[in-house]
C-alpha positions in Angstrom: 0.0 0.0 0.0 1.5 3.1 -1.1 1.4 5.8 0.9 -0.2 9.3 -0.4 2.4 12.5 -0.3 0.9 15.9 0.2 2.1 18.8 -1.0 1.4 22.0 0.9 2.9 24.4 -0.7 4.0 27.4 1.7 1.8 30.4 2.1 3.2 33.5 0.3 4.4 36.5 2.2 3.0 39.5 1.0 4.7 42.1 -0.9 5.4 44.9 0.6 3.5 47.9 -1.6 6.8 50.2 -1.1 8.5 47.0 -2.9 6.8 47.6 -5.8 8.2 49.7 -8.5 5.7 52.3 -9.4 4.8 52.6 -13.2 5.1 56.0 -15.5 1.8 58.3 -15.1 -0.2 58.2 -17.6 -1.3 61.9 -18.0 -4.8 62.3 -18.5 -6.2 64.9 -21.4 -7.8 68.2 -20.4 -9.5 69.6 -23.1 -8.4 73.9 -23.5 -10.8 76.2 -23.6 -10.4 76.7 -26.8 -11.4 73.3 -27.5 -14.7 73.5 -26.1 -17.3 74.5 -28.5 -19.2 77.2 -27.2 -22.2 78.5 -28.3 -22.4 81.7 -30.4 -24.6 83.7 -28.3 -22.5 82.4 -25.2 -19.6 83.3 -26.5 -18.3 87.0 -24.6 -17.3 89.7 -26.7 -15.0 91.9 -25.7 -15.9 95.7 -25.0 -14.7 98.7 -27.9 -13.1 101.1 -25.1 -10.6 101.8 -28.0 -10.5 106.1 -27.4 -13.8 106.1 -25.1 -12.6 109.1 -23.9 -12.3 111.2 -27.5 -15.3 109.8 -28.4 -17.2 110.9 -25.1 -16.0 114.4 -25.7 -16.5 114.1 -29.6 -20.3 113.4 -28.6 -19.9 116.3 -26.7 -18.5 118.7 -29.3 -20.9 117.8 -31.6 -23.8 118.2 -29.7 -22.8 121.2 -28.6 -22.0 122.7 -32.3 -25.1 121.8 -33.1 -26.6 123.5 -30.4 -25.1 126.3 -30.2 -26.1 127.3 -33.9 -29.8 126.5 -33.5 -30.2 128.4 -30.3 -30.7 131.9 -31.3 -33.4 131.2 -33.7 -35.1 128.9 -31.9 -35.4 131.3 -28.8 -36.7 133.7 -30.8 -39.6 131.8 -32.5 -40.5 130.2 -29.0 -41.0 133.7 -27.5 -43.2 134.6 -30.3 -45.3 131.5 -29.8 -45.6 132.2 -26.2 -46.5 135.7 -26.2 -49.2 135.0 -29.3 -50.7 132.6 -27.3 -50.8 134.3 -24.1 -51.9 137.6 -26.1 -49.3 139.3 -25.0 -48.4 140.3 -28.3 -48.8 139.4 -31.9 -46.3 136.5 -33.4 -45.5 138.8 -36.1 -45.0 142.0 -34.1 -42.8 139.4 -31.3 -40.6 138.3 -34.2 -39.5 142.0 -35.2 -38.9 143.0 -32.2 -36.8 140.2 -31.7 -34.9 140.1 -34.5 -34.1 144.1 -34.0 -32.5 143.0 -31.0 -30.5 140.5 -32.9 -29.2 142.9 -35.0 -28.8 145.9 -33.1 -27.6 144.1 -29.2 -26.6 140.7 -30.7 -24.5 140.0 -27.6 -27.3 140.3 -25.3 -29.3 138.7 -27.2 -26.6 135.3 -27.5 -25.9 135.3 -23.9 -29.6 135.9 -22.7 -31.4 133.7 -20.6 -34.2 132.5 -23.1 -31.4 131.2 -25.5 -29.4 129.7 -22.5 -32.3 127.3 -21.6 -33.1 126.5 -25.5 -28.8 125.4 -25.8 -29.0 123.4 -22.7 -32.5 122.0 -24.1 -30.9 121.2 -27.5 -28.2 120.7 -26.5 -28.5 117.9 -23.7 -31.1 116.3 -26.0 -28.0 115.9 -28.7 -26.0 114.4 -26.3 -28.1 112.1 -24.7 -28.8 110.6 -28.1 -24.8 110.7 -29.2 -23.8 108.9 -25.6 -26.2 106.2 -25.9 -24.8 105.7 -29.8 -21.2 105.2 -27.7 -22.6 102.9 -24.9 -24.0 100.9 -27.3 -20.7 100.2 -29.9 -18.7 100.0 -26.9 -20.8 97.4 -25.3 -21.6 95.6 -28.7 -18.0 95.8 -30.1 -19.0 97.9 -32.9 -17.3 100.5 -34.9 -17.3 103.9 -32.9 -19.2 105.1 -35.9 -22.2 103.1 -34.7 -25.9 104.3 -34.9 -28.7 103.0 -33.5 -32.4 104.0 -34.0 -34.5 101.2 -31.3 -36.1 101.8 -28.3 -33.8 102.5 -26.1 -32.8 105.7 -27.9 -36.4 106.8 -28.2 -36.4 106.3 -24.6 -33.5 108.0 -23.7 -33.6 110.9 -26.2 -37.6 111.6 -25.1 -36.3 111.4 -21.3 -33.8 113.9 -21.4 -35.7 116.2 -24.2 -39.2 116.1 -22.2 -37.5 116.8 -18.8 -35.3 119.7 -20.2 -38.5 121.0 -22.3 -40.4 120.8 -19.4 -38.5 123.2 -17.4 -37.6 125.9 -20.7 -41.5 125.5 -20.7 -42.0 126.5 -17.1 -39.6 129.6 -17.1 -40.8 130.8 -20.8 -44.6 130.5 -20.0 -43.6 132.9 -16.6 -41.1 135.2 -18.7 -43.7 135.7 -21.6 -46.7 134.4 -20.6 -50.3 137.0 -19.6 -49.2 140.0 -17.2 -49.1 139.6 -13.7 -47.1 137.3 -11.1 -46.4 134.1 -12.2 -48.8 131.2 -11.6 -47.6 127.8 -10.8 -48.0 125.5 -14.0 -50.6 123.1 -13.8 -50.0 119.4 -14.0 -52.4 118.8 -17.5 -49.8 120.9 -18.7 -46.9 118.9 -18.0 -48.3 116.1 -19.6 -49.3 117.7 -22.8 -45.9 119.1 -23.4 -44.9 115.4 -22.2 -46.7 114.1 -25.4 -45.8 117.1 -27.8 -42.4 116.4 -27.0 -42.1 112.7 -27.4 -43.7 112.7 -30.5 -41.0 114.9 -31.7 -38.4 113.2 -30.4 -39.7 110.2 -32.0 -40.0 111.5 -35.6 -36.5 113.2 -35.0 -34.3 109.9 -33.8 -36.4 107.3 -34.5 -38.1 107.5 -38.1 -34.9 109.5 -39.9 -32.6 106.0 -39.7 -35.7 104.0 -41.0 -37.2 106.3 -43.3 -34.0 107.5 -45.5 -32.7 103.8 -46.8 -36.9 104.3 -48.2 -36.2 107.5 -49.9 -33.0 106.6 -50.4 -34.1 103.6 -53.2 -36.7 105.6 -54.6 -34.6 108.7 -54.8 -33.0 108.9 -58.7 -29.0 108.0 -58.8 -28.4 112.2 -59.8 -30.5 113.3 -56.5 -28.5 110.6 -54.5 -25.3 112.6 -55.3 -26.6 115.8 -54.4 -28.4 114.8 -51.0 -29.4 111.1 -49.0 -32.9 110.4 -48.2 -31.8 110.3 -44.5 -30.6 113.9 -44.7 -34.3 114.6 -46.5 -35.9 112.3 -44.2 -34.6 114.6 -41.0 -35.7 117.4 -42.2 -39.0 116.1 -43.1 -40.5 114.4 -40.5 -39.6 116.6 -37.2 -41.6 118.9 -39.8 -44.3 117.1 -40.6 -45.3 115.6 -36.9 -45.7 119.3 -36.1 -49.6 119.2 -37.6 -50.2 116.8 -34.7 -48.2 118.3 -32.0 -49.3 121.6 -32.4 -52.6 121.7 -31.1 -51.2 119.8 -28.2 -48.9 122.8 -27.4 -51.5 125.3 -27.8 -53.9 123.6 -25.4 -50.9 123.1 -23.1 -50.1 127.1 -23.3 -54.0 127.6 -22.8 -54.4 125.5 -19.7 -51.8 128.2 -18.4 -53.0 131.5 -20.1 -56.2 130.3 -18.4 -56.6 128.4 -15.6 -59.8 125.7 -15.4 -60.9 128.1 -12.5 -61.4 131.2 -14.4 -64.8 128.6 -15.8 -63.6 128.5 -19.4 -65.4 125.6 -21.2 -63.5 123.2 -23.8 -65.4 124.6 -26.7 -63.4 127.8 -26.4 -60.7 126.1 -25.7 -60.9 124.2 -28.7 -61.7 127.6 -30.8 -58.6 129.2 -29.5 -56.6 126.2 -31.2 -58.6 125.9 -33.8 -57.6 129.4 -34.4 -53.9 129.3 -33.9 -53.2 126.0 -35.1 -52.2 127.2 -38.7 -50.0 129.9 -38.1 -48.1 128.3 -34.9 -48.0 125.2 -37.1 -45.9 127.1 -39.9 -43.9 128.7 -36.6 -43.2 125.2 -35.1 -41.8 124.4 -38.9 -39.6 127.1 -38.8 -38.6 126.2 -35.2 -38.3 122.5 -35.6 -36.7 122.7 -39.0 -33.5 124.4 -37.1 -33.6 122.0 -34.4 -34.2 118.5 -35.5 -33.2 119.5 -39.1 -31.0 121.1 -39.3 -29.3 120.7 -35.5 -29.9 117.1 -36.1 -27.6 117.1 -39.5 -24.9 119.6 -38.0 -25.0 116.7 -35.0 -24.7 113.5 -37.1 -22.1 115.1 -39.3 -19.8 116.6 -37.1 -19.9 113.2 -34.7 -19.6 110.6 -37.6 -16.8 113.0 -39.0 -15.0 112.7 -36.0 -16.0 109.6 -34.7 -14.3 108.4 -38.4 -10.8 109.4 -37.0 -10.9 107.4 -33.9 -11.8 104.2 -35.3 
C-alpha cells in the first residue's frame, strides 16, 4: 500500500506595496478652452473702449455745435409762440422786435437767458442721443461710428428732451406768458408738453434712420449725389409731426393762459386752437426745421466725422 504524499505548498508573504516599482503616469487629457465648442450667443465679446474718452467728448462737441447754432433762432420763434398765445403780443410784431434786438444788441441777445435754456435744451437732448450711440458700440463691439435708432434711444432721447422742455416750458410761460405774477403751472400741462415732446423726439431719432434707406431707393442715382434720403428724411419728418403736435402745445399754453378756475369751457378752448393752429404750425416748422433739421444734420455730421478718426 502506497502511501499518499501531500504537497502543501507554503503560504506567500505578502509584498510589501513600497516594494513595488511604481509605473510611468499616464497623463490624463484636459481639453483647452479653446477646445470646447461654445455656443455663439455664449460666447463674450470683448468691449470697444478703444478712445472712449475722445469719443465721449466728440459726442460732446458735436452736440454742442449743433446746439449752439440753432439756439438763437429757436429762442426767438418760441417767445413769439408764447406771447401769441398768451396775447401778450402778436407772433409777427414778437418776431420783429426780436430780431431788431439780434441785430442791433446781438451779444445780449446770444448770452440771454431765453437762448441759455433753448442750448442746454438742444443741447442735452443731442448728447443724450450721441452717448447712448457710444454705450451701445462700446458694449456691442461695434465700430465707434455706430448708430442706433431702437427703443432705447427713443427712450432715452424723449427722457432727457421732455424733462429739459419741461423746465424751458416753465420759465418761458412765466417770462412771456399773460401779465401779472407768475402762476404755478398746472399738472395737465406737463403732460401735454410730455406728449408734444415725445412725439418729436420720436420722428426726429427714431423714423430718420428707417425712413431714408426708403427715400434713399426711390430717390433717382443724380439726387443721391446731391443729397441722401436720410438727410431729407430729418428734415421732413420733425416737420411734418408738427400738424399733430401743435394743437397739443396750444392747449398746453391755454391751460396756463387760463386756468380751469377762471370757468372756461373746452369749446373755447378748442376755438382758440382751432384758431392758432395754422399759423403756430408754420412757426413750429420754422422752429423745428433748425432744431431737428438742421441741429440734427450739423449733430450727425460733425460726430460721424469725427468719430471716423478714432476708429
Amino acid at each position: 500500500m502506497k502511501d499518499s504524499t501531500v504537497l502543501q505548498l507554503a503560504p506567500t508573504a505578502p509584498v510589501a506595496a513600497s516594494a513595488v516599482a511604481p509605473g510611468p503616469k499616464v497623463p490624463i487629457p484636459v481639453p483647452s478652452k479653446d477646445a470646447i465648442d461654445v455656443p455663439s450667443n455664449v460666447q463674450k465679446q470683448p468691449w470697444n473702449t478703444k478712445n472712449l474718452g475722445l469719443r465721449l467728448a466728440a459726442d460732446f462737441t458735436s452736440a454742442a455745435c449743433a446746439a449752439s447754432m440753432v439756439a438763437p433762432l429757436i429762442s426767438i420763434i418760441d417767445r413769439s409762440i408764447m406771447e401769441n398765445a398768451s396775447g401778450r403780443n402778436t407772433l409777427v410784431a414778437s418776431l420783429k422786435a426780436s430780431f431788431r434786438a439780434l441785430l442791433l444788441r446781438p451779444h445780449t441777445m446770444l448770452f440771454s437767458k431765453p437762448v441759455a435754456l433753448i442750448f442746454m435744451l438742444y443741447g442735452g437732448t443731442y448728447l443724450t442721443a450721441n452717448t447712448l450711440d457710444t454705450a451701445t458700440s462700446t458694449a456691442r463691439n461695434a465700430s465707434a461710428t455706430h448708430v442706433t435708432s431702437g427703443t432705447p434711444k427713443f427712450a432715452a432721447s424723449s427722457a432727457a428732451n421732455v424733462g429739459l422742455c419741461i423746465f424751458k416750458d416753465q420759465v418761458y410761460v412765466k417770462m412771456f406768458g399773460p401779465g401779472g405774477p407768475p402762476r404755478p403751472v398746472p399738472l395737465p400741462s406737463y403732460a401735454l408738453f410730455a406728449l408734444r415732446d415725445s412725439l418729436t423726439i420720436f420722428a426726429s431719432f427714431n423714423v430718420p434712420p428707417l425712413l431714408g434707406p426708403v427715400l434713399t431707393a426711390r430717390m433717382s442715382a443724380e439726387v443721391n449725389r446731391t443729397v441722401s434720403g436720410t438727410t431729407v428724411a430729418q428734415f421732413v419728418a420733425p416737420a411734418a409731426v408738427q400738424l399733430l403736435s401743435t394743437p397739443i402745445h396750444l392747449l398746453g399754453l391755454d391751460l396756463y393762459n387760463r386756468p380751469a378756475t377762471g370757468g372756461v369751457g373746452w369749446a373755447e378752448r378748442w376755438a382758440l386752437v382751432r384758431k392758432n393752429w395754422l399759423i403756430s404750425t408754420a412757426a413750429r416748422i420754422c422752429r423745428i426745421v433748425p432744431a431737428f433739421g438742421v441741429g440734427g444734420t450739423v449733430n450727425m455730421k460733425v460726430r460721424k466725422n469725427l468719430m471716423e478718426r478714432l476708429v
